[in-house]
C-alpha positions in Angstrom: 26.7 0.3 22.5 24.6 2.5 24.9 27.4 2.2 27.2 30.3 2.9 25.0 29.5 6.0 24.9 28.6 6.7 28.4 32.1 5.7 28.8 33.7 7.5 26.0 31.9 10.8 27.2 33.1 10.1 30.7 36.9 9.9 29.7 36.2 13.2 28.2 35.1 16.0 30.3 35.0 18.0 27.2 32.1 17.0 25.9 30.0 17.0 28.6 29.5 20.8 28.1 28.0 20.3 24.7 24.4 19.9 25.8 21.1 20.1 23.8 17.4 20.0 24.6 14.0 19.5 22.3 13.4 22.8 23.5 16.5 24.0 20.8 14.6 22.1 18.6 11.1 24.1 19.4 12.9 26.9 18.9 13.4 26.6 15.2 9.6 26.3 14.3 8.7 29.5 16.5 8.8 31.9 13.6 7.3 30.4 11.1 4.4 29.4 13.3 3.8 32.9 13.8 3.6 33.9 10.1 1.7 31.1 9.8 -0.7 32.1 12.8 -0.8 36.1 11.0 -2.4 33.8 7.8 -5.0 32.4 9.9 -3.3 28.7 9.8 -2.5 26.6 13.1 -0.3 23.9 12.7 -1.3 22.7 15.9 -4.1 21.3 17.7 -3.2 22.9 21.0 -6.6 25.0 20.9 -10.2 24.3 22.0 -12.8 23.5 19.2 -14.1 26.2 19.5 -11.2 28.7 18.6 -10.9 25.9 15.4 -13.8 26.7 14.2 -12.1 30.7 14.3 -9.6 30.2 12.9 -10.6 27.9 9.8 -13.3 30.7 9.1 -10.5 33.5 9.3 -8.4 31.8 7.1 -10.8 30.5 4.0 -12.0 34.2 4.5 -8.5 35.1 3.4 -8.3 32.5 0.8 -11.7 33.6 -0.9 -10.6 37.0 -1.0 -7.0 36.5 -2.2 -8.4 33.7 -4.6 -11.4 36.5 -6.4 -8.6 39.2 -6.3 -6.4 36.7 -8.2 -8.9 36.0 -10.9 -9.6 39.4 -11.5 -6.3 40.2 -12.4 -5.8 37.7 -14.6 -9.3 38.5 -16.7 -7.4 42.1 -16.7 -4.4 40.7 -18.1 -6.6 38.5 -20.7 -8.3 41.8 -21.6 -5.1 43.6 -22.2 -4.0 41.0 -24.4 -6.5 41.7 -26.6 -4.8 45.1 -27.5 -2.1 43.2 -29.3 0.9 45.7 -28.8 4.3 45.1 -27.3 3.2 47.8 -24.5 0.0 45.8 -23.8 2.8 42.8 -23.6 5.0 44.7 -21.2 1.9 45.2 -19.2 1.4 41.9 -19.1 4.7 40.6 -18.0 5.0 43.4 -15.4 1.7 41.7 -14.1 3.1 37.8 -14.5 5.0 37.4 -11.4 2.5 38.8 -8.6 -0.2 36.7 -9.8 2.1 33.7 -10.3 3.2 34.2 -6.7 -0.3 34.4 -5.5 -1.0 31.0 -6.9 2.3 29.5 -5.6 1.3 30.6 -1.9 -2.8 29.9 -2.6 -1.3 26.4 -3.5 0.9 25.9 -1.0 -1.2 27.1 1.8 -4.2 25.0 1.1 -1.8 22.5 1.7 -0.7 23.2 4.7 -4.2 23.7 5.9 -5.2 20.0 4.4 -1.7 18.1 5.5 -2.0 19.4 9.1 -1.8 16.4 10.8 1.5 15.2 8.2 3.2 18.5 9.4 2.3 17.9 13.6 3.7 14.3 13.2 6.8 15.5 11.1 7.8 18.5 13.8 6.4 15.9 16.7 8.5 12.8 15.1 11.7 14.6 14.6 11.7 16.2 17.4 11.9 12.9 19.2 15.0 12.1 17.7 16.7 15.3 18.7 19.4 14.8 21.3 18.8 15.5 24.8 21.5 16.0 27.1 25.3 15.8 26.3 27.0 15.3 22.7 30.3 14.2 21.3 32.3 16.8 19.4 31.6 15.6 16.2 27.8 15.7 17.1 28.1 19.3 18.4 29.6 20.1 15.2 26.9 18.8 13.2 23.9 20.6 15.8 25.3 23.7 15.9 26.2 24.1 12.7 22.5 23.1 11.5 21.2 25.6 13.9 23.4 28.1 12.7 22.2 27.9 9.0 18.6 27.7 10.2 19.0 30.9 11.8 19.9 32.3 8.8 17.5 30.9 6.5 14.9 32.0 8.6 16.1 35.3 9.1 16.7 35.7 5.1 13.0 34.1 4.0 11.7 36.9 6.4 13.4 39.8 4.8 12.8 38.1 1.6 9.5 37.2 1.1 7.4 37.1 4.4 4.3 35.5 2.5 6.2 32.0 1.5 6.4 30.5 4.9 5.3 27.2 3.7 8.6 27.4 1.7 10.2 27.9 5.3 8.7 25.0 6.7 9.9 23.1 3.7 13.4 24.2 4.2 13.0 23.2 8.2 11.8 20.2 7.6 15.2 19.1 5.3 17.7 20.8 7.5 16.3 18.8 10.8 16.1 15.3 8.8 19.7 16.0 7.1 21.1 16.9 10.5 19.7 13.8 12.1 21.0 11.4 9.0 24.4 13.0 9.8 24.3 12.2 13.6 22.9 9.0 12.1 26.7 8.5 10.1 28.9 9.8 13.0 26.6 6.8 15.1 27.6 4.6 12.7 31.1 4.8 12.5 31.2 4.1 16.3 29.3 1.0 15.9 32.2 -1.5 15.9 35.3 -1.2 17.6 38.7 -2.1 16.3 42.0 -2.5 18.0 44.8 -0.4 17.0 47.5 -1.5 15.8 49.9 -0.5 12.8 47.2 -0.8 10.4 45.0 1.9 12.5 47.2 4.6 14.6 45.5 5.7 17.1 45.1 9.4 16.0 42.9 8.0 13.4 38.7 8.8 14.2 38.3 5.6 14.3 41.0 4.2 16.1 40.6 7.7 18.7 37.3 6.1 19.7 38.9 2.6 20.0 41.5 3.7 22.4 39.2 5.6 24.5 36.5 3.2 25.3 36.5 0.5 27.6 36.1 -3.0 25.8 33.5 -5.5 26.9 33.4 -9.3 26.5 33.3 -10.7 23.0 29.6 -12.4 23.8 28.9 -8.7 25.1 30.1 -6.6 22.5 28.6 -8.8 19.5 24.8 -8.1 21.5 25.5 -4.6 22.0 26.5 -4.2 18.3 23.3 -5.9 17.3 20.8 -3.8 19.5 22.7 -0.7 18.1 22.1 -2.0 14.8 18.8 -2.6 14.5 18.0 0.9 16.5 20.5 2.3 13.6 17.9 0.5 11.3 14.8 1.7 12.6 16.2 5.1 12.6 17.0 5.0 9.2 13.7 3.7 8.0 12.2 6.4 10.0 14.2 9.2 8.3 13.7 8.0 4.6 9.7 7.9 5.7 9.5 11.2 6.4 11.3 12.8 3.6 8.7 10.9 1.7 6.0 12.8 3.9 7.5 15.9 3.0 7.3 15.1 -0.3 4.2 14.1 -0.9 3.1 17.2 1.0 5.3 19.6 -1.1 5.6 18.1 -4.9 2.7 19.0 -6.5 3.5 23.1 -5.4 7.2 22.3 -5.8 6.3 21.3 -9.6 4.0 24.4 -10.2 6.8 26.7 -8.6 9.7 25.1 -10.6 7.7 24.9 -14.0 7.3 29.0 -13.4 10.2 29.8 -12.0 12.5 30.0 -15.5 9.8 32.3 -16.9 9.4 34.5 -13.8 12.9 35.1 -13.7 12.8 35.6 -17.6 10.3 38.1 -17.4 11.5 40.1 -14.0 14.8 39.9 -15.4 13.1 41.5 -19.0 10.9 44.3 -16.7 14.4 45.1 -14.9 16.2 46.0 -18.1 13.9 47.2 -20.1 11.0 48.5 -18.4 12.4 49.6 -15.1 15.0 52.9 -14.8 18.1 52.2 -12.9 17.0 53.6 -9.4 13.8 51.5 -10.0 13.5 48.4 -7.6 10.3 46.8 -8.0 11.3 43.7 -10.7 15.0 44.0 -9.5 13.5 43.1 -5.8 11.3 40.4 -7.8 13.6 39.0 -9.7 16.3 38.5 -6.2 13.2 37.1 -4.6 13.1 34.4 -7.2 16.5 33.4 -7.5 17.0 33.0 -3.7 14.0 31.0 -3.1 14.5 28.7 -5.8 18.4 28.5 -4.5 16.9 27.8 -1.0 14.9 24.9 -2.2 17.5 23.6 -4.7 20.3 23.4 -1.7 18.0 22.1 1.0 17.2 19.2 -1.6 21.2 18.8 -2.5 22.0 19.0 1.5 19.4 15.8 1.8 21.1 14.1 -0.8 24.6 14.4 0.1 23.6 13.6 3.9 21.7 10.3 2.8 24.4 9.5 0.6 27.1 10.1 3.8 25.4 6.9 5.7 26.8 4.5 2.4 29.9 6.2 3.5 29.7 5.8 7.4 28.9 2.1 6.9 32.0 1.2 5.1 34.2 3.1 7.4 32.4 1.5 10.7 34.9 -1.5 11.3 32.6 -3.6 10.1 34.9 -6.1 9.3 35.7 -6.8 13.6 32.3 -7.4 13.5 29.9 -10.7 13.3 28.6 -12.3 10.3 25.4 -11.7 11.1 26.5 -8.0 12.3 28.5 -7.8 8.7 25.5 -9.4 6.7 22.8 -6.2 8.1 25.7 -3.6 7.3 25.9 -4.9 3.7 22.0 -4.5 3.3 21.7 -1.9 4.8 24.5 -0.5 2.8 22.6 -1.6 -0.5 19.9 0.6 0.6 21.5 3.8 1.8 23.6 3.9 -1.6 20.0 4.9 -3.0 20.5 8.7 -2.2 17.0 9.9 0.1 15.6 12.8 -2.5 12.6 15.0 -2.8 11.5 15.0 -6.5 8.5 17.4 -8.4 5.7 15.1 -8.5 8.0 12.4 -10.1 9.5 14.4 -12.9 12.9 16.0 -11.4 15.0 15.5 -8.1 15.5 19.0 -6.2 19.0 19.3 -6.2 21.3 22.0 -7.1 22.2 20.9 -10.3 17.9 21.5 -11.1 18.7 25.0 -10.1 21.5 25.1 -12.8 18.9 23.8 -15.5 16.4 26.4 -14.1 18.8 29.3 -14.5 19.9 28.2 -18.5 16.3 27.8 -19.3 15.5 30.9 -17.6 18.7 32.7 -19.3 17.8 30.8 -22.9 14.1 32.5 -22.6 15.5 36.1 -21.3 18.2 36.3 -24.5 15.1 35.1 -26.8 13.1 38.2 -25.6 15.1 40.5 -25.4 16.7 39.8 -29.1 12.5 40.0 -30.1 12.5 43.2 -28.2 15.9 45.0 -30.1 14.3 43.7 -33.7 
């Protein structure tokens, strides 16, 4: 299979222009490295022992002092409780959502600090997989695209909220193992070749790639569509094992910030319109903050889903029926599995998807009405 598409890409002068290199890849984990390296957290080992030692003491320095400040503001909200008023209560919620991010990022920074060696295999093992030299169209498509919204997301998590770069790292991770699932598909759908004929014009994808690639021996092309399968395997096993590294790293924060998030966004949304004047931005900028990181997670989560879902969909359309029995019998397991969409839960309870964001949002709009009709009584 190797060769088919040496041979396509050599019919097609075209493509030969659309060249990557791991250092595009690199490129993508050089900002949040450095917000990470401002909190005194390396996420690689690329330093003497010595400067280890450094920076582990810089950062539990940090933590300790974040971590006392943290519990001092919340005996100073228990304190104000005591008062028993609907002014000590606004106090109160105008207090809620600093603290509650302070624990979100205290949480999710220890974990970065005790999953290091998850996250260096995870950058190191995708990275592997990223495509070096020249691409198809439909692969450029795909890469470019990806980088594109990476660029973005890392540009808007900066002006956003600079202190949740785990959250970035998060959304890396997905967007570089849902772009390789899709280069995974588009693979796929060139692993068997079928000849055109009425049933398959030629201007179809499929029968496109057919046309333009040179056909091998029947012994030749059933061994080349075996060794491409079981690479196609391997790869696939590969992908669905580190989205479960990722999850395992992120769930238990994930759960803590999704359990919160429908009453932060109650209570900025409260503090906006009650507390806050109009040409007041303090809870307005809170409450953006929370909707667009929980939207970030949420669609990162749905863009993982639909991608593993798309392989189901890439083995169907592959030709597999030109192909072997024992070729035909892998594809039909294989397509078993894949129909199990690849997800990143909450410590069990929900998958992160975008229709968990919708559930956030009623909640969230359910607890602000509540309030708010407590408020006008």
């Amino acid at each position: 299979m190797t060769s088919f598409k040496k041979n396509f890409l050599s019919k097609n002068p075209k493509y030969l222009d659309k060249v990557y290199n791991r250092n595009d890849y690199d490129k993508t984990f050089v900002t949040p490295k450095a917000i990470l390296h401002w909190s005194g957290i390396k996420m690689t080992h690329t330093i003497t022992e010595l400067q280890g030692k450094y920076w582990s003491v810089y950062y539990w320095f940090e933590f300790v002092n974040i971590f006392a400040a943290m519990c001092l503001e919340f005996l100073g909200m228990l304190d104000t409780a005591r008062g028993g008023t609907f002014d000590d209560a606004v106090k109160i919620f105008r207090m809620m959502p600093c603290n509650g991010y302070t624990v979100l990022s205290l949480i999710k920074s220890f974990n970065m600090v005790r999953y290091r060696p998850v996250y260096e295999n995870l950058i190191d093992e995708i990275g592997g997989m990223w495509p070096d030299g020249a691409v198809g169209e439909e692969e450029h498509k795909i890469i470019s695209s990806a980088l594109k919204q990476i660029n973005f997301v890392v540009k808007a998590i900066i002006v956003i909220w600079l202190n949740m770069s785990g959250d970035l790292l998060f959304c890396l991770f997905l967007s570089h193992i849902t772009t390789q699932l899709d280069l995974l598909s588009v693979r796929i759908k060139k692993l068997v070749l079928v000849s055109v004929d009425r049933q398959l014009p030629d201007h179809f994808p499929l029968g496109m790639l057919s046309k333009d690639t040179e056909r091998l021996s029947a012994e030749q092309e059933i061994k080349e569509q075996q060794q491409e399968l079981a690479e196609i395997v391997k790869r696939h096993h590969a992908l669905i094992r580190l989205s479960k590294d990722v999850e395992d790293m992120y769930s238990f924060s994930l759960l803590v910030n999704f359990l919160n998030s429908s009453i932060f966004i109650c209570f900025c949304g409260f503090c906006s319109v009650v507390v806050e004047k109009w040409n007041e931005t303090a809870y307005k900028s809170f409450l953006v903050t929370t909707l667009s990181q929980i939207w970030f997670l949420c669609w990162y989560g749905q863009k993982l889903l639909d991608s593993s879902e798309g392989v189901s969909d890439a083995l169907y359309k592959c030709g597999w029926y030109n192909a072997s029995k024992k070729v035909k019998t892998s594809i039909l397991i294989m397509l078993h599995r894949s129909q199990k969409g690849v997800s990143v839960t909450t410590f069990g309870f929900s998958v992160i998807s975008l229709a968990s964001y919708s559930k956030i949002m009623k909640t969230a709009w359910s607890y602000f009405t509540l309030l708010l009709n407590i408020y006008n009584k």
